[in-house]
C-alpha positions in Angstrom: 123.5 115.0 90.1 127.2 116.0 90.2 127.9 114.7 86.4 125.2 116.6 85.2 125.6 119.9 86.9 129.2 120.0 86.0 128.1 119.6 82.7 125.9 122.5 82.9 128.6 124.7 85.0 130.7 124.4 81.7 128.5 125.5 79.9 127.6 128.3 81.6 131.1 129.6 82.0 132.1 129.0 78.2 129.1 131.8 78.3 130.9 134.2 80.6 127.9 132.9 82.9 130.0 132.9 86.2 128.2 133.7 89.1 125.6 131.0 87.7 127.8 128.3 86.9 129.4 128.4 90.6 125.8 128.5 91.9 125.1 125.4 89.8 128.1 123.7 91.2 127.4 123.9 95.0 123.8 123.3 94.6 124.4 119.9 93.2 127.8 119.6 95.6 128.0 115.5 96.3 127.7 114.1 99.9 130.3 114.1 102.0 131.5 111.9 104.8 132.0 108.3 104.9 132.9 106.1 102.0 131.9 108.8 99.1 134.7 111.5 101.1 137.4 108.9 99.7 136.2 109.1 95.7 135.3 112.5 94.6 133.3 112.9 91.7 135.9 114.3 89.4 134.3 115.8 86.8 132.1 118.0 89.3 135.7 118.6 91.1 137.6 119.4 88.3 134.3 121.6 86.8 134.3 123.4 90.6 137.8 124.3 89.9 137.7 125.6 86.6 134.6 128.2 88.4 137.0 128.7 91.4 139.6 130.1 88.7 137.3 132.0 86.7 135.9 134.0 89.8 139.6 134.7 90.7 139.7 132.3 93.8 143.0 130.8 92.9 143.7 129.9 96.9 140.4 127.7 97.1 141.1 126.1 93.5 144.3 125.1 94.7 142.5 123.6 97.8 140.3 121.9 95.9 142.9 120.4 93.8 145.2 119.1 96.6 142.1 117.6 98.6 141.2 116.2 95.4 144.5 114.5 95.3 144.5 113.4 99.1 141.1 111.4 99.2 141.5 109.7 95.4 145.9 110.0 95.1 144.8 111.4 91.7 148.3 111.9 90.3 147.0 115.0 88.2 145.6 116.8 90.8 148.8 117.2 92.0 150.6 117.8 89.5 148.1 120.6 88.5 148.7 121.7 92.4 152.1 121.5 92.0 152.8 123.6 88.8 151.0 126.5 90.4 152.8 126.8 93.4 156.0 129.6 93.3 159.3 128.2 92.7 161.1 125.6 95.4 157.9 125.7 97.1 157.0 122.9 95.0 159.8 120.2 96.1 158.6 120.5 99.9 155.1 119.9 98.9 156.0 116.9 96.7 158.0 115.3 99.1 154.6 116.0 101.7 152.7 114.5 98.9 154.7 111.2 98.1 154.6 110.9 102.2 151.3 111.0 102.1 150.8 108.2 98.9 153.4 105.8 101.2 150.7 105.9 104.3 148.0 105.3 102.2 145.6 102.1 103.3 145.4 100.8 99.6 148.4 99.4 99.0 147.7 98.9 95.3 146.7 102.4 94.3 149.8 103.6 96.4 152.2 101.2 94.3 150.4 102.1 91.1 150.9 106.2 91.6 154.7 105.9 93.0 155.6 104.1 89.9 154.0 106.1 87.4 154.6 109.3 89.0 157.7 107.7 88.9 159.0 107.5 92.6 160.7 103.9 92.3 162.6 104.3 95.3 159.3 104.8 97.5 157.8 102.2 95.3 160.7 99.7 96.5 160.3 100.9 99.6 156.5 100.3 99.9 156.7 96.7 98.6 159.9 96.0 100.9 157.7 96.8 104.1 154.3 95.9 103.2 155.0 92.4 101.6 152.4 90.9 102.9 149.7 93.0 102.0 149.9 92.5 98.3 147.3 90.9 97.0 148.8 88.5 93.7 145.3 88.4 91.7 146.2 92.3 90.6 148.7 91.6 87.9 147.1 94.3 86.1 149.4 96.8 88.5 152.0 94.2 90.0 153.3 93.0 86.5 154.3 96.7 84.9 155.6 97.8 88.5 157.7 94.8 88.8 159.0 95.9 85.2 159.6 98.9 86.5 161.5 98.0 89.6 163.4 95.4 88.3 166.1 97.6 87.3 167.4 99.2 90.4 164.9 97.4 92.9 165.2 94.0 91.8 164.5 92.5 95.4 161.1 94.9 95.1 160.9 93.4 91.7 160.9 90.1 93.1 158.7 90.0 96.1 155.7 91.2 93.3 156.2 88.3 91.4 155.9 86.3 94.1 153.0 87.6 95.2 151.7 86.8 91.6 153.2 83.2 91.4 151.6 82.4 95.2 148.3 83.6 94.3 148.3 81.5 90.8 149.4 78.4 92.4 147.7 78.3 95.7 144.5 78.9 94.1 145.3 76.5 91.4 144.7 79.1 88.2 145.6 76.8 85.8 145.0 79.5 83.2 147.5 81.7 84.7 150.7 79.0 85.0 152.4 80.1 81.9 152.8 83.6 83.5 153.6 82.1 86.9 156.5 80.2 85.2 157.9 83.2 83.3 157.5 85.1 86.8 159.7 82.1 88.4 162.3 82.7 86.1 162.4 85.9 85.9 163.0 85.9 89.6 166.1 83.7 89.4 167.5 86.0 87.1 166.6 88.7 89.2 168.2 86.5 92.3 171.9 87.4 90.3 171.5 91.2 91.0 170.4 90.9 94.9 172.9 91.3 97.1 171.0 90.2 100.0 167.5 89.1 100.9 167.8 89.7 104.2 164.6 89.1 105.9 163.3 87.2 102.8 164.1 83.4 101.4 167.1 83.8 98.8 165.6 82.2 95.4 166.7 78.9 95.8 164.7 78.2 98.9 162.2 79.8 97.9 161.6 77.8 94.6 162.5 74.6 97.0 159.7 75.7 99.1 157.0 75.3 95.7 158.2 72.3 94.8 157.7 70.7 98.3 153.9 72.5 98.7 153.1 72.6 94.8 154.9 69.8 93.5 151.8 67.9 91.9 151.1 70.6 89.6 152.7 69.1 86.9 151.3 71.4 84.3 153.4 74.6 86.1 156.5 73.0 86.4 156.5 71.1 82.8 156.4 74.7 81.9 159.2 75.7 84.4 161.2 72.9 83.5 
């Protein structure tokens, strides 16, 4: 069991017990292939790496830590990676890194790294050409990076809380209207700031558009109103 042997590996090396702790680590090494390659179990990763550096292999631990961050986009992974590398090497290897968070399949973990690593212009970016793909039940990550964006990316800022008020009012969550009507006006504000929407509806159509489909929700637009 990875947990466990990590445990032990610690243990061992707090005991100048090196050579055992690495041999504790690979023999309880967790399968790989398929769905488990894409979530690593990260305290026996982050235990393997601690071994790798006490047995002088700084070029695997590094390895380790940067194929920890591609299959999970586990921000301190590669921050870890990135610290350790010699000076400028480090800005090519971010920029390789952020690429490689932008191409990511889960759109929500990608938004949620790029803002908190903070990269808001790739965040923008990200929500500017994969609209469609956000999924508005996840206000847990779409509210704070809307806050985020809202500054500099307000169009960004706006297609999130879109996505939040069109999931709350086509699936009739009555519990979440009173967010859905702060989102609404928050995006007309936001509407002020956006020089153009090109692709998108401007504000005013868009809000015309809810009122046509959603109009007998009363209990969303007493609050809007």
């Amino acid at each position: 069991m990875p947990r466990i042997a990590a445990e032990i590996a610690r243990r061992l090396l707090s005991a100048g017990r090196v050579k055992e702790a690495w041999q504790t680590i690979e023999a309880a090494e967790p399968r790989r292939g398929g769905s488990n390659w894409q979530w690593p179990e990260l305290e026996w990763e982050d235990a393997r790496i601690d071994v790798l550096e006490a047995l002088e292999r700084t070029e695997d631990a590094q390895v380790a830590r940067y194929e920890c961050f591609e299959r999970s986009l586990s921000a301190p992974h590669l921050r870890a990676y990135l610290k350790r590398l010699p000076d400028f090497e480090d800005i090519e290897a971010e920029t390789k890194a952020l690429d490689h968070v932008q191409r990511s399949p889960n759109l929500l973990q990608a938004l949620s790294f790029l803002v908190s690593w903070p990269a808001l212009d790739r965040a923008a970016n990200l929500v500017l050409s994969r609209f469609r793909e956000l999924d508005g039940d996840h206000y847990e990550i779409l509210n704070p990076a809307a806050d985020a964006l809202a500054g500099k990316y307000p169009l960004a800022a706006t297609l999130l809380l879109r996505s939040m008020i069109d999931f709350s009012l086509t699936n009739a969550r009555s519990s979440r209207y009173k967010h859905a009507a702060r989102h609404l006006l928050d995006c007309s504000g936001l509407a002020t700031g956006i020089r153009s929407f090109g692709d998108f509806e401007p504000h005013d159509a868009y809000e015309a558009r809810l009122r046509r489909e959603h109009g007998r929700k009363s209990a969303f637009w007493s609050l809007v109103d």
